[in-house]
MOPAC internal coordinates of N, CA, C and O (Angstrom, degrees):
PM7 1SCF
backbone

  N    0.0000 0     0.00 0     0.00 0    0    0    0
  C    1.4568 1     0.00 0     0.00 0    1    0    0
  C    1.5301 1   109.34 1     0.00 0    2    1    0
  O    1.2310 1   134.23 1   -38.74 1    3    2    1
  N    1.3036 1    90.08 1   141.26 1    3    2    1
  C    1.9565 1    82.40 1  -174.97 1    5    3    2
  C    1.6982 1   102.11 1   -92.52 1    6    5    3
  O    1.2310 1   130.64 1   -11.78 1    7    6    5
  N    1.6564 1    97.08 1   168.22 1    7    6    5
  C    1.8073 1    89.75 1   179.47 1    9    7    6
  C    1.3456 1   109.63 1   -91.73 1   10    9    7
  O    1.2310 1   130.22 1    -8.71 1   11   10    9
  N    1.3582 1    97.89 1   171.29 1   11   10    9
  C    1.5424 1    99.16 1  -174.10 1   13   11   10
  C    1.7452 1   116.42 1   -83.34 1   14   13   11
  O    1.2310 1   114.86 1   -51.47 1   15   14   13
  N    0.8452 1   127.35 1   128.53 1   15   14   13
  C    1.8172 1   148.62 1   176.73 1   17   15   14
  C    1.8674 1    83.91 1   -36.67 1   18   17   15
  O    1.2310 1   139.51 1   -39.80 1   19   18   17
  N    1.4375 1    79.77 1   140.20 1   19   18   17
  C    1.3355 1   113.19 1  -160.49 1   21   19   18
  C    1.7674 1   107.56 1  -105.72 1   22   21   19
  O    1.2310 1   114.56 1   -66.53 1   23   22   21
  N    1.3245 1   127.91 1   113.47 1   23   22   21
  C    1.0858 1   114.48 1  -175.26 1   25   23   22
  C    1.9964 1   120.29 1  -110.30 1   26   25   23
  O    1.2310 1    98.46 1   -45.56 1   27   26   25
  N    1.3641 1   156.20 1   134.44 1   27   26   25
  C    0.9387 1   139.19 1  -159.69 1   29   27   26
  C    1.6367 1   100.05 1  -124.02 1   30   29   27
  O    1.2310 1   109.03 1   -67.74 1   31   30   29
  N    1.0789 1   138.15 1   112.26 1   31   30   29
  C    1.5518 1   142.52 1   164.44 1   33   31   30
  C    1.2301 1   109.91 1   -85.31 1   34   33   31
  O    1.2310 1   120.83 1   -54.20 1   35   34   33
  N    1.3348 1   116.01 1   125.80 1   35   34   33
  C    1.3387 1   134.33 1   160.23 1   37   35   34
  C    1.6778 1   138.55 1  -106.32 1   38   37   35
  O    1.2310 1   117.07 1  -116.51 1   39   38   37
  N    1.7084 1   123.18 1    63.49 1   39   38   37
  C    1.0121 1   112.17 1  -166.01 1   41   39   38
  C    1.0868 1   120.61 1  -143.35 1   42   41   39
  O    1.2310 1   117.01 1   -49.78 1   43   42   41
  N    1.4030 1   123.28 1   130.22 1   43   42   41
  C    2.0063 1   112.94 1  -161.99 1   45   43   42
  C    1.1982 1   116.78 1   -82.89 1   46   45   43
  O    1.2310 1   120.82 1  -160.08 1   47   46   45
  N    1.6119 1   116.05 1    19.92 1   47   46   45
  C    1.6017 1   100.76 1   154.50 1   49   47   46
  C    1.5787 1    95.07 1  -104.27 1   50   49   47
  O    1.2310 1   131.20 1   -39.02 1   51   50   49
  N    1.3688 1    95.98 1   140.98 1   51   50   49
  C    1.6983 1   101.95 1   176.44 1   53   51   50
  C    1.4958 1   106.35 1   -69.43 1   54   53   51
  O    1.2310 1   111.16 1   147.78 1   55   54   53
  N    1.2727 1   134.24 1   -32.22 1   55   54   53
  C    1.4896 1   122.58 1  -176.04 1   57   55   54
  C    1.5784 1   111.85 1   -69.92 1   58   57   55
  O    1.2310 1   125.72 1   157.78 1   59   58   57
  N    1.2614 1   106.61 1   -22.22 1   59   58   57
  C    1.6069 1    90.81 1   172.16 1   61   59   58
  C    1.5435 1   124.85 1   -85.99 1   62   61   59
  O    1.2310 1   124.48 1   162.10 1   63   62   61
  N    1.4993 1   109.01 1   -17.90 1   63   62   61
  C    1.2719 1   110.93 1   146.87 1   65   63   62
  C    1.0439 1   130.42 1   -55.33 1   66   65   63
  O    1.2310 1   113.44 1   150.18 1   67   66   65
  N    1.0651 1   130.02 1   -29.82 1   67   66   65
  C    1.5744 1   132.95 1  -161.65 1   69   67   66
  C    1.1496 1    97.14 1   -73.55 1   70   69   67
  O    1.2310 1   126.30 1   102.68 1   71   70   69
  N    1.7027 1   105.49 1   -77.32 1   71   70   69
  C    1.0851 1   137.13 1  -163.65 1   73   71   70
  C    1.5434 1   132.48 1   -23.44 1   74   73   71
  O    1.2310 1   134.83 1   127.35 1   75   74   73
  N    1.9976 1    88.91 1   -52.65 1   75   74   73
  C    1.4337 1   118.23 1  -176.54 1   77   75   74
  C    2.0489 1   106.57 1   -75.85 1   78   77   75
  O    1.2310 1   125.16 1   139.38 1   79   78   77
  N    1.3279 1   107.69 1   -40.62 1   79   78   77
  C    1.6314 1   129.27 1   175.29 1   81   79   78
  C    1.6662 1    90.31 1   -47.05 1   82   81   79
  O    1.2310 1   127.52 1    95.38 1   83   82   81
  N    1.2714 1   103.12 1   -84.62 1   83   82   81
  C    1.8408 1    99.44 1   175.72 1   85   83   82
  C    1.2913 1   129.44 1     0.91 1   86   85   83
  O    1.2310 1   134.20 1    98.24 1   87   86   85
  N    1.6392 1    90.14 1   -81.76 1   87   86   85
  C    1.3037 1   118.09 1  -176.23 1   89   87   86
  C    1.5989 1   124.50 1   -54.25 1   90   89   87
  O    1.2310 1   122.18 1   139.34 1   91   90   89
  N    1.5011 1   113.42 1   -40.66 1   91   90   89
  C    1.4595 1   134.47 1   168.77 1   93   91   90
  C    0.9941 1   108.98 1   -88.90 1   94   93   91
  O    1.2310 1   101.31 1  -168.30 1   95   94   93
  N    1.1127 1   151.64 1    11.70 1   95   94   93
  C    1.7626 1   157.82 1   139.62 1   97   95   94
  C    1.5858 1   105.39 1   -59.99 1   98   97   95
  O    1.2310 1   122.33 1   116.82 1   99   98   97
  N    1.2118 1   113.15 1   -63.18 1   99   98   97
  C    1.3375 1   125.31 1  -161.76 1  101   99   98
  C    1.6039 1    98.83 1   -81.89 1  102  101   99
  O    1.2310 1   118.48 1  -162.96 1  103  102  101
  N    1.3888 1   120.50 1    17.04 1  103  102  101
  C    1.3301 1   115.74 1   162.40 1  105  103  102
  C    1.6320 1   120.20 1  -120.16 1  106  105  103
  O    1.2310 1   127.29 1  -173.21 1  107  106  105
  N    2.0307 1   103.58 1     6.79 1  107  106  105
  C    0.7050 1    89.39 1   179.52 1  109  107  106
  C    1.9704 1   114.79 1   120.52 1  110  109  107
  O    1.2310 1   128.48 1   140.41 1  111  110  109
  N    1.5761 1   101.26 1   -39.59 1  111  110  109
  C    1.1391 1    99.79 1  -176.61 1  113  111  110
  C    2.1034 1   112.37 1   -81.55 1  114  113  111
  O    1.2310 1   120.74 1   -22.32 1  115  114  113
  N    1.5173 1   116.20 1   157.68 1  115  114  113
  C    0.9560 1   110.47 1   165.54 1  117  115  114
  C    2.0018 1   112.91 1   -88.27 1  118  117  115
  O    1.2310 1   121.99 1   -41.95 1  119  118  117
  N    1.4999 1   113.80 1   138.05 1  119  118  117
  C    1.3125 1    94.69 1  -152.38 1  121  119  118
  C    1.8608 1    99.47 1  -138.03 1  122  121  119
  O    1.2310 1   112.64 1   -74.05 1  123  122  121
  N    1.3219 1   131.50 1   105.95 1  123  122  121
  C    1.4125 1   137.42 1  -173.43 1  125  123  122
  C    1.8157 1   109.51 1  -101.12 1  126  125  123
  O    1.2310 1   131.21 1   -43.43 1  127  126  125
  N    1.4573 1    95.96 1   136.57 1  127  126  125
  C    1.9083 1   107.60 1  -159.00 1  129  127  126
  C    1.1449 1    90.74 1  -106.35 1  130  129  127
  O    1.2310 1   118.14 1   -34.24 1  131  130  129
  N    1.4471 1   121.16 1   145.76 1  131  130  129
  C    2.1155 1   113.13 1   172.56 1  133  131  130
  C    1.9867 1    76.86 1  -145.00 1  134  133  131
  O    1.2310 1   127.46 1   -28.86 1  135  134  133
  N    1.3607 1   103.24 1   151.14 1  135  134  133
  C    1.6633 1   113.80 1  -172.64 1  137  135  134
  C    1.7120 1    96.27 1   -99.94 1  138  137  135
  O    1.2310 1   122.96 1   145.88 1  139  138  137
  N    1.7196 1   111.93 1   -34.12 1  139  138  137
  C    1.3955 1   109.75 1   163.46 1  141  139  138
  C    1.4347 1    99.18 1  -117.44 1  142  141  139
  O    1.2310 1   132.18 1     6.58 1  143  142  141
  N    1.4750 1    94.08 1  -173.42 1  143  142  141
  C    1.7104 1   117.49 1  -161.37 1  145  143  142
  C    1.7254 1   114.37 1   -98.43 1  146  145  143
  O    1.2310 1   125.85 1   142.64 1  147  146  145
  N    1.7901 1   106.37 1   -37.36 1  147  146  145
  C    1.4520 1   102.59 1   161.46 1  149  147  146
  C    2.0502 1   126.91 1   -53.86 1  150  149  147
  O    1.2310 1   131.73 1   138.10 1  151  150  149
  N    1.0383 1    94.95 1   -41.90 1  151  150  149
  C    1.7268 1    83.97 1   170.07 1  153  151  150
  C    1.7495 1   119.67 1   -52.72 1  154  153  151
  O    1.2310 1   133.34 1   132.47 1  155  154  153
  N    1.5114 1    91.82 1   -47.53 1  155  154  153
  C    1.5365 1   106.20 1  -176.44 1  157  155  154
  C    1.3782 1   125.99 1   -46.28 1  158  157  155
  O    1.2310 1   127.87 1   127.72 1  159  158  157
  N    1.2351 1   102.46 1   -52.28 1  159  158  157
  C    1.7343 1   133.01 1   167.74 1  161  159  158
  C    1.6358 1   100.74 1   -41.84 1  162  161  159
  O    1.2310 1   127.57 1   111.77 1  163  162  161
  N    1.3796 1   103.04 1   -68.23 1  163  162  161
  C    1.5661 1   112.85 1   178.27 1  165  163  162
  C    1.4782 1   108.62 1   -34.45 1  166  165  163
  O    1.2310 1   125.51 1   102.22 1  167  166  165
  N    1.8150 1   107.03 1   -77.78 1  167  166  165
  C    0.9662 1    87.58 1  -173.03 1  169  167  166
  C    1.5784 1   124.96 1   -98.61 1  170  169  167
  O    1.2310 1   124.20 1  -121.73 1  171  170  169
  N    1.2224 1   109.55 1    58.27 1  171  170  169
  C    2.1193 1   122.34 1   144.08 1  173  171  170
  C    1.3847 1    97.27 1   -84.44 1  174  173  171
  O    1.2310 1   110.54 1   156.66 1  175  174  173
  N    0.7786 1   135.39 1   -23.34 1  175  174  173
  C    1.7071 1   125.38 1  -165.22 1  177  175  174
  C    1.8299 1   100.11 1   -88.35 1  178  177  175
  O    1.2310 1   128.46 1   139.21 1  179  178  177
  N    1.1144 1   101.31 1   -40.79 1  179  178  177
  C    1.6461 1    94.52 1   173.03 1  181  179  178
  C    1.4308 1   121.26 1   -68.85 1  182  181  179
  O    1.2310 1   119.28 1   134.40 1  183  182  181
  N    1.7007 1   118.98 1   -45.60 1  183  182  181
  C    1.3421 1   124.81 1  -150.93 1  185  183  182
  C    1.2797 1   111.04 1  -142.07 1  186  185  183
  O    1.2310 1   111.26 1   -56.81 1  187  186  185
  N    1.4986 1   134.06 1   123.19 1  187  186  185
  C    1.2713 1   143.28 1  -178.88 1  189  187  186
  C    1.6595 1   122.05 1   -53.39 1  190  189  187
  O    1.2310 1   124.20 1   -62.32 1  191  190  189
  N    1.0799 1   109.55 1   117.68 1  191  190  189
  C    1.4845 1   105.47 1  -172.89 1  193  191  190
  C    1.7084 1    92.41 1  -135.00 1  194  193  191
  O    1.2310 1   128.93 1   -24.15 1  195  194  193
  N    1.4409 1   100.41 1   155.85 1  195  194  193
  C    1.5065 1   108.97 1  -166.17 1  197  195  194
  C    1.2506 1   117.74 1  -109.97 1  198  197  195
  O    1.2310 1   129.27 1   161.82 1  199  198  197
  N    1.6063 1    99.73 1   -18.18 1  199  198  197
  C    1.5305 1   108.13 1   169.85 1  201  199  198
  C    1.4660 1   110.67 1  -136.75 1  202  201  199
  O    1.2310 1   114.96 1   -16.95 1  203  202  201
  N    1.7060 1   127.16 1   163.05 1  203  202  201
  C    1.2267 1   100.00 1   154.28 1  205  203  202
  C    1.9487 1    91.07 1  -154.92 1  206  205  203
  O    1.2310 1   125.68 1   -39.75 1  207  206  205
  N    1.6241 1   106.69 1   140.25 1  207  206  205
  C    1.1692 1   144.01 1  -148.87 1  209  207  206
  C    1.9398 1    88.10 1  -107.72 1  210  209  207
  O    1.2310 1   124.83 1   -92.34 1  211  210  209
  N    1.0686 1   108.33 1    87.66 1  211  210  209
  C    1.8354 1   119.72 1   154.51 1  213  211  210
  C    1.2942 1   125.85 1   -74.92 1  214  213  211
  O    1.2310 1   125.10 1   -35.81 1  215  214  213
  N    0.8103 1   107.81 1   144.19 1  215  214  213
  C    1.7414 1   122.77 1   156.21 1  217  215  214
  C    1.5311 1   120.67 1   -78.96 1  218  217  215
  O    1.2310 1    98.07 1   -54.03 1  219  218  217
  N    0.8604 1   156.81 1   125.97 1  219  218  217
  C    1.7184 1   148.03 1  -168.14 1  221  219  218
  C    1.0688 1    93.97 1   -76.21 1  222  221  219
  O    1.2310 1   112.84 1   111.60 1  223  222  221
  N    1.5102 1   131.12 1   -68.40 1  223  222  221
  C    1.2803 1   126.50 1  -161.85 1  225  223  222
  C    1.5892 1   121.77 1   -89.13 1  226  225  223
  O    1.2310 1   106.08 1   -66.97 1  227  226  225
  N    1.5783 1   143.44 1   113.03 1  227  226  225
  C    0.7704 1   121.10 1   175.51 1  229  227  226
  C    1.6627 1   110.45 1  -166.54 1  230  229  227
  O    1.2310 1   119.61 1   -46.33 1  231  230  229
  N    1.8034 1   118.35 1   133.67 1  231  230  229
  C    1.3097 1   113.45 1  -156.66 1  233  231  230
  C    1.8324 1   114.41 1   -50.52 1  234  233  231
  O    1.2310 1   121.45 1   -25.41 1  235  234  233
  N    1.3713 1   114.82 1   154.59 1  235  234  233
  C    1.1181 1   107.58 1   177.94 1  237  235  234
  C    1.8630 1   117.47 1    87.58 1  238  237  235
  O    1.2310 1   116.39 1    86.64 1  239  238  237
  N    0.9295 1   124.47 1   -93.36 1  239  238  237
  C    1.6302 1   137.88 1  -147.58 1  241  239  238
  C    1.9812 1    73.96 1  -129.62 1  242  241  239
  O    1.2310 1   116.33 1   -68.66 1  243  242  241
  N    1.7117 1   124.59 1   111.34 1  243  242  241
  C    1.1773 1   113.10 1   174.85 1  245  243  242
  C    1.6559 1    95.30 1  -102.96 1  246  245  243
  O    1.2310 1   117.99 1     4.12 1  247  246  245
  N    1.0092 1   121.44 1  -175.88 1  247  246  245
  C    1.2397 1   133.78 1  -171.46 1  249  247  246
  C    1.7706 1   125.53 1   -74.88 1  250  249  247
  O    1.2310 1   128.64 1   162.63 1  251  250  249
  N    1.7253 1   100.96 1   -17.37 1  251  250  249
  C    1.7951 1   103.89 1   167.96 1  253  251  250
  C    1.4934 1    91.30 1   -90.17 1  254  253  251
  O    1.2310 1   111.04 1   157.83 1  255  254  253
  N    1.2511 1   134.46 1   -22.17 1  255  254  253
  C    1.5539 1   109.85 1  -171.09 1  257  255  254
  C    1.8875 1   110.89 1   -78.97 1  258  257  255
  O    1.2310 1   132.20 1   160.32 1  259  258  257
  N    1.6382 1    94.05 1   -19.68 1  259  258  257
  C    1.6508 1   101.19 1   168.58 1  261  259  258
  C    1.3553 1   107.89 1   -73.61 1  262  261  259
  O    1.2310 1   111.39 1   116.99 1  263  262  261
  N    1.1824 1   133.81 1   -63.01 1  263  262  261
  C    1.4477 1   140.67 1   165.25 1  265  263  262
  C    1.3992 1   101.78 1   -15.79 1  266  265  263
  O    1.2310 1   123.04 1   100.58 1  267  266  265
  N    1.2540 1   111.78 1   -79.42 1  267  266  265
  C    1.9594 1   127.89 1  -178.81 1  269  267  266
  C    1.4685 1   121.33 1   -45.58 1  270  269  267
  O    1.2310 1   123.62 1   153.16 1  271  270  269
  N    1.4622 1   110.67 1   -26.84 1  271  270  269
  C    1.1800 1   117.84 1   178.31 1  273  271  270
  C    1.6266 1   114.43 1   -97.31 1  274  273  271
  O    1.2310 1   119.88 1   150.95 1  275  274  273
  N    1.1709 1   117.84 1   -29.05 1  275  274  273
  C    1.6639 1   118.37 1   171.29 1  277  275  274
  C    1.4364 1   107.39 1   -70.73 1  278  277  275
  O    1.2310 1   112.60 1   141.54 1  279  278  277
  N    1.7057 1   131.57 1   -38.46 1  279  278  277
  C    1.1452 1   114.02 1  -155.50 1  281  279  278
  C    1.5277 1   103.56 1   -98.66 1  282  281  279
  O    1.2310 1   121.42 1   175.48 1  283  282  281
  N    1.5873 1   114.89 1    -4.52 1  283  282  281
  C    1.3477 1   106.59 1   179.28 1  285  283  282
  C    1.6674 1    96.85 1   -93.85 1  286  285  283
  O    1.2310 1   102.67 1   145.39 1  287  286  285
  N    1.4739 1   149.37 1   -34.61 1  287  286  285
  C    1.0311 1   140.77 1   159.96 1  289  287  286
  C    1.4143 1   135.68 1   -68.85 1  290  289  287
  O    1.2310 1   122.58 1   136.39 1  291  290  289
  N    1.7137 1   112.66 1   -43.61 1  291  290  289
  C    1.3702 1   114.29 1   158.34 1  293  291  290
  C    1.4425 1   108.39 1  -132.64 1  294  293  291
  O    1.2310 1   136.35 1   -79.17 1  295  294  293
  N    1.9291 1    85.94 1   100.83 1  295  294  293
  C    1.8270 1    91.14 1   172.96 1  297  295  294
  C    1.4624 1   114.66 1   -68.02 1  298  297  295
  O    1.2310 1   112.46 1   157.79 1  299  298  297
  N    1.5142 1   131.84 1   -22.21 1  299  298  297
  C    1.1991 1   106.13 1  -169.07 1  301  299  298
  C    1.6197 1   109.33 1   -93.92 1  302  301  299
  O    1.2310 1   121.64 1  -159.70 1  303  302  301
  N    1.2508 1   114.47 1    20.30 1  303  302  301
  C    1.4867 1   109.26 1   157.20 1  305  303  302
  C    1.1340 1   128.24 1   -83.36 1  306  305  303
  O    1.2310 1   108.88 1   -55.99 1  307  306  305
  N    1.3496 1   138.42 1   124.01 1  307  306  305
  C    1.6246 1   150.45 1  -168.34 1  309  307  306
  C    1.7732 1   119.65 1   -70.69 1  310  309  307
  O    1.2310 1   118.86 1   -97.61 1  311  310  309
  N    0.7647 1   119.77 1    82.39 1  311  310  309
  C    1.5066 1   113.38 1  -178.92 1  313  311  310
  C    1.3846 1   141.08 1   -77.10 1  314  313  311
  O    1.2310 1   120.44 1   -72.28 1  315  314  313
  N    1.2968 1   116.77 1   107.72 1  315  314  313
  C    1.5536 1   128.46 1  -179.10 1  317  315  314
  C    1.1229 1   111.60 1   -77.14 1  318  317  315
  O    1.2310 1   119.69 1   -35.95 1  319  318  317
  N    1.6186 1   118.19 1   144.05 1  319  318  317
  C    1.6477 1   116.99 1  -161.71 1  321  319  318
  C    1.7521 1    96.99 1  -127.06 1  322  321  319
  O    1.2310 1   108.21 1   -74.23 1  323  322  321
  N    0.8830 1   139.63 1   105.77 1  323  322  321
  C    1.8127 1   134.14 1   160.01 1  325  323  322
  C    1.4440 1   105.23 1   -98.13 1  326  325  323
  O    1.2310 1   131.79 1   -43.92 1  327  326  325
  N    1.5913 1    94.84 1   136.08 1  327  326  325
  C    1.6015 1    97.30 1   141.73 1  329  327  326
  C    1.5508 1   126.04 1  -168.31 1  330  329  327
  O    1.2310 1   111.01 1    -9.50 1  331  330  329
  N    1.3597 1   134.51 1   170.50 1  331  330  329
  C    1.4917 1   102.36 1  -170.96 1  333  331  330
  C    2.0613 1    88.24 1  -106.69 1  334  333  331
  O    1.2310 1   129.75 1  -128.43 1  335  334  333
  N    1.2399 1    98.80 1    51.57 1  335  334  333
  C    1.4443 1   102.81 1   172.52 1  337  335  334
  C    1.5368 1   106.64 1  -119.25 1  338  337  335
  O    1.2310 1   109.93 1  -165.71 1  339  338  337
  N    1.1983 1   136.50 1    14.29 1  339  338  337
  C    1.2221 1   150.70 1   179.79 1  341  339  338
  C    1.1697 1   123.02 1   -26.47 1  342  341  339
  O    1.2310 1   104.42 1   -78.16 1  343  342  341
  N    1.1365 1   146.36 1   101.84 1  343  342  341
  C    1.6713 1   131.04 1   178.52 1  345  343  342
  C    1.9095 1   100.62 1  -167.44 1  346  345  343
  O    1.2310 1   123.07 1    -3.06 1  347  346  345
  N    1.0947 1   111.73 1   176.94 1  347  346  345
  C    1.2108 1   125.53 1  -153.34 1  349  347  346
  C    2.0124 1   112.49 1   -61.28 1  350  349  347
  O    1.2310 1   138.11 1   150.40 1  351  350  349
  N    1.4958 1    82.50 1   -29.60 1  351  350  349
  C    1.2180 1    90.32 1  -149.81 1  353  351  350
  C    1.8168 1    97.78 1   -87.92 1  354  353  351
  O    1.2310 1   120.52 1   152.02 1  355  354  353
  N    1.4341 1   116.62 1   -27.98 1  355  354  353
  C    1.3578 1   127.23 1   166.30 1  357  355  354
  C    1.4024 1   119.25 1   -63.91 1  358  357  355
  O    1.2310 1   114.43 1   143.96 1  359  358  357
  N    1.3325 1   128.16 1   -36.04 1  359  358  357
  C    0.9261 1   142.95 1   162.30 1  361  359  358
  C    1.9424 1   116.60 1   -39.74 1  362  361  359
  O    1.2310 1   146.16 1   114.57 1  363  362  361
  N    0.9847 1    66.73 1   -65.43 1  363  362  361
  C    1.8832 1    79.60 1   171.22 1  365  363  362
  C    1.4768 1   111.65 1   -75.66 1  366  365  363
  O    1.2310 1   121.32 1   138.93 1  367  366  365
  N    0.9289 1   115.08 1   -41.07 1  367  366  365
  C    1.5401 1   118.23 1   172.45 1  369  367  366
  C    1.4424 1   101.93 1   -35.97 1  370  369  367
  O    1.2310 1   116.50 1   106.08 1  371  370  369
  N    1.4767 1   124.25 1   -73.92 1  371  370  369
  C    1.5009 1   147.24 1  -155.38 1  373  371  370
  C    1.9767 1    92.05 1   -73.44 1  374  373  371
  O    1.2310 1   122.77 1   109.86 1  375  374  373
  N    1.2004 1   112.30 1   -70.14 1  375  374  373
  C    1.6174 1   102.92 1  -179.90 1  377  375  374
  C    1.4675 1   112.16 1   -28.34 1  378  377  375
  O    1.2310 1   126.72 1   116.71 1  379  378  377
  N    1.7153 1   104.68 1   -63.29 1  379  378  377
  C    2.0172 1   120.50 1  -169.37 1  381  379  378
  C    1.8885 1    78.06 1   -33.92 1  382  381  379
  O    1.2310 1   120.61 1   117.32 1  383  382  381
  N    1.8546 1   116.44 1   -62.68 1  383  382  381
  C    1.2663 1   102.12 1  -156.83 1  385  383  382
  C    1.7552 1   123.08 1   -75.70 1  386  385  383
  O    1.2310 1   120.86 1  -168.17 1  387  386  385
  N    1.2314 1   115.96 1    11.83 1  387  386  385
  C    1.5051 1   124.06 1   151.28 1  389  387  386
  C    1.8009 1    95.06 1   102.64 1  390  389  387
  O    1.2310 1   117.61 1  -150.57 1  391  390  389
  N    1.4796 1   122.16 1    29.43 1  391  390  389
  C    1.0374 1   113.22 1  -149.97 1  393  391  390
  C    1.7700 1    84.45 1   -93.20 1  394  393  391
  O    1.2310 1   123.98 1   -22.54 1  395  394  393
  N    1.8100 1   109.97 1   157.46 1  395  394  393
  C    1.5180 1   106.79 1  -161.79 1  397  395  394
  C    1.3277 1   116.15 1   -85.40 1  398  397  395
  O    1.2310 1   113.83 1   165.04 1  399  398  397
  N    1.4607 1   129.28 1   -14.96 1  399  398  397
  C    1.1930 1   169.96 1   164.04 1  401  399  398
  C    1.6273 1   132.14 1  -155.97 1  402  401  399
  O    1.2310 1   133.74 1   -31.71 1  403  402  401
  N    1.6931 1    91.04 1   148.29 1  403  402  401
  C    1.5722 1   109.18 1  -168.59 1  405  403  402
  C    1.6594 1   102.43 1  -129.18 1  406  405  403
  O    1.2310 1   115.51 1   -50.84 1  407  406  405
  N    1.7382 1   126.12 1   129.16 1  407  406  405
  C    1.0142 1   117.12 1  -179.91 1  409  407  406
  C    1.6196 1   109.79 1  -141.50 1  410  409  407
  O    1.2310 1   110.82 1   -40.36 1  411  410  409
  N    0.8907 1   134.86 1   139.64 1  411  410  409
  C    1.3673 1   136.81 1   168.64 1  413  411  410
  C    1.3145 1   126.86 1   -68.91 1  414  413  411
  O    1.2310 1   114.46 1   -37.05 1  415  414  413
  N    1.6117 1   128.09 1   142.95 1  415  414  413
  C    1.0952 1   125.39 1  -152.04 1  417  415  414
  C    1.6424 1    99.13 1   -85.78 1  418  417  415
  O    1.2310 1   108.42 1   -20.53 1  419  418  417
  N    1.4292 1   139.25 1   159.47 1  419  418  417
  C    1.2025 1   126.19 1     1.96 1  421  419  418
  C    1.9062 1    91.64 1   -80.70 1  422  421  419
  O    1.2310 1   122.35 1   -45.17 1  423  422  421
  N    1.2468 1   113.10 1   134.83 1  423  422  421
  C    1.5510 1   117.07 1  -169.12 1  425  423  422
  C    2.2068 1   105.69 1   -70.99 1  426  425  423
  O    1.2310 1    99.74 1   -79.87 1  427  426  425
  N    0.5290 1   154.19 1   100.13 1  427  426  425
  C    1.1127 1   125.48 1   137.84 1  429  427  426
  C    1.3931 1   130.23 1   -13.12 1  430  429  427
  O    1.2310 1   129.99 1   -49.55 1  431  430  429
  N    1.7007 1    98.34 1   130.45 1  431  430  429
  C    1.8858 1    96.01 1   179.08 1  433  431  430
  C    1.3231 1   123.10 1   -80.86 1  434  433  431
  O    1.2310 1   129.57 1   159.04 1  435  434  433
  N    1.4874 1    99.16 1   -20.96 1  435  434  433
  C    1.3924 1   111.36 1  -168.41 1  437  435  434
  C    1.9513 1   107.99 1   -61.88 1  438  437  435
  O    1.2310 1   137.00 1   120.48 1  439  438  437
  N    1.8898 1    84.68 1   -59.52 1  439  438  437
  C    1.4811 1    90.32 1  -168.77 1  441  439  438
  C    1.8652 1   102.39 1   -72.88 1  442  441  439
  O    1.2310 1   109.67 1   169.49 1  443  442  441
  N    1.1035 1   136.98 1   -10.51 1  443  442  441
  C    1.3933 1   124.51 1   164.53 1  445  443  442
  C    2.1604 1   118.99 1   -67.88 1  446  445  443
  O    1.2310 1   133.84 1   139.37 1  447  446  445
  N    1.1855 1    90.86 1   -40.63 1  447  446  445
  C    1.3352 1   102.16 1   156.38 1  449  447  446
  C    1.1201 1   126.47 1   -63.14 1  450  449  447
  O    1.2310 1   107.46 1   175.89 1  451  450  449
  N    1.6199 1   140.99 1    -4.11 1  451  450  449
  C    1.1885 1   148.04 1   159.03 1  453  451  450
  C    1.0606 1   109.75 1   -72.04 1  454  453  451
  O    1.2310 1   127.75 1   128.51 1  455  454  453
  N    1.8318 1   102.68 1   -51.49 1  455  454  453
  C    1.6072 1   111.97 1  -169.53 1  457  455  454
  C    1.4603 1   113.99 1   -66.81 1  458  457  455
  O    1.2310 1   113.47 1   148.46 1  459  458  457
  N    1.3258 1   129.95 1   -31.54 1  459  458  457
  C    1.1785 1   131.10 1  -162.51 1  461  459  458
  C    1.8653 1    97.17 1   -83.28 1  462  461  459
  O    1.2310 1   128.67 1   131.31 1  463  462  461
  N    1.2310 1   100.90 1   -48.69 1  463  462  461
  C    1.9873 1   109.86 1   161.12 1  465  463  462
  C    1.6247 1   101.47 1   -23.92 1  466  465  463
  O    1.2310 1   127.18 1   106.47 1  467  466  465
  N    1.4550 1   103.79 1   -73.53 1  467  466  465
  C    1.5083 1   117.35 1  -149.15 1  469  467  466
  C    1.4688 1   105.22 1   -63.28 1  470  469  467
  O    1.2310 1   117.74 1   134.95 1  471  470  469
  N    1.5982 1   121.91 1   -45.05 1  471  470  469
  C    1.6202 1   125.16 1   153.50 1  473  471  470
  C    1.0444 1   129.39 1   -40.66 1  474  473  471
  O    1.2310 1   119.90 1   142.92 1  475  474  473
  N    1.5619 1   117.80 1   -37.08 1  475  474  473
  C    1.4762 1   109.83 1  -155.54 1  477  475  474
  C    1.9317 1   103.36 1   -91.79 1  478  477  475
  O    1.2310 1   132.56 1   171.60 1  479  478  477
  N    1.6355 1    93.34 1    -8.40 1  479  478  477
  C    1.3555 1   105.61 1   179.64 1  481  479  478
  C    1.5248 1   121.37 1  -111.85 1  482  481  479
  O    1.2310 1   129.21 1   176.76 1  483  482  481
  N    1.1020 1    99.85 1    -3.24 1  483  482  481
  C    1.4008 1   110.82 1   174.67 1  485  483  482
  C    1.2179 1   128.65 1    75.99 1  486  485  483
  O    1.2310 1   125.74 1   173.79 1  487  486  485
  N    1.5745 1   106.58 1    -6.21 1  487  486  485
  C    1.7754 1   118.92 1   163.81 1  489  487  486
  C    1.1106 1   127.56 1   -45.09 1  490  489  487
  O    1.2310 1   117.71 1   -51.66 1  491  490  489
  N    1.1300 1   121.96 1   128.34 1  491  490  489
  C    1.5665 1   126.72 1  -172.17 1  493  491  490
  C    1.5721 1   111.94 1   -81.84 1  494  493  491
  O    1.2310 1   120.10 1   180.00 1  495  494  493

């Protein structure tokens, strides 16, 4: 049996951690919440995760230096970008950094659950 796809949330409001963990539990995925980004980092180095779901904005470790740091160490992890800082210019920011999706805050679960679908399968 294979294991189940591994999901990593990164976001310093705890309710959107929660929230999203919930929701992607009950589909199945295994799913780890960090409120900052240095723990998170840490633990990629221990444990395989297949995706991991940022926040753009956030004190300390912001969300392109997470972006920057997964794809130069683990390129084949897929990166999801949120934030309720949304605008043209972030957008592009996060793409330039190869990120697999970009969504504005308050996120929808539905359509993040597409995105993580569309990664984990490689559909374009």
């Amino acid at each position: 049996m294979s294991r189940p796809y591994r999901i990593m949330i990164i976001d310093d409001e705890k309710i959107v951690g929660d929230m999203a963990k919930l929701s992607l539990e009950k589909d199945g995925y295994e799913v780890e919440t960090f409120l900052n980004a240095a723990p998170a980092l840490e633990r990629l180095k221990a444990e395989q995760f297949d995706i991991v779901v940022t926040d753009y904005k956030m004190r300390g470790i912001d969300g392109m230096e997470v972006l920057n740091t997964v794809k130069r160490l683990y390129p084949q992890i897929k990166v999801i970008m949120i934030t309720a800082f949304a605008n043209l210019d972030t957008a592009i920011e996060a793409l330039r950094g190869d990120v697999h999706d970009f969504f504005p805050k308050p996120v929808k679960i539905k359509e993040l659950k597409a995105s993580i679908r569309k990664a984990l399968t490689g559909a374009a």
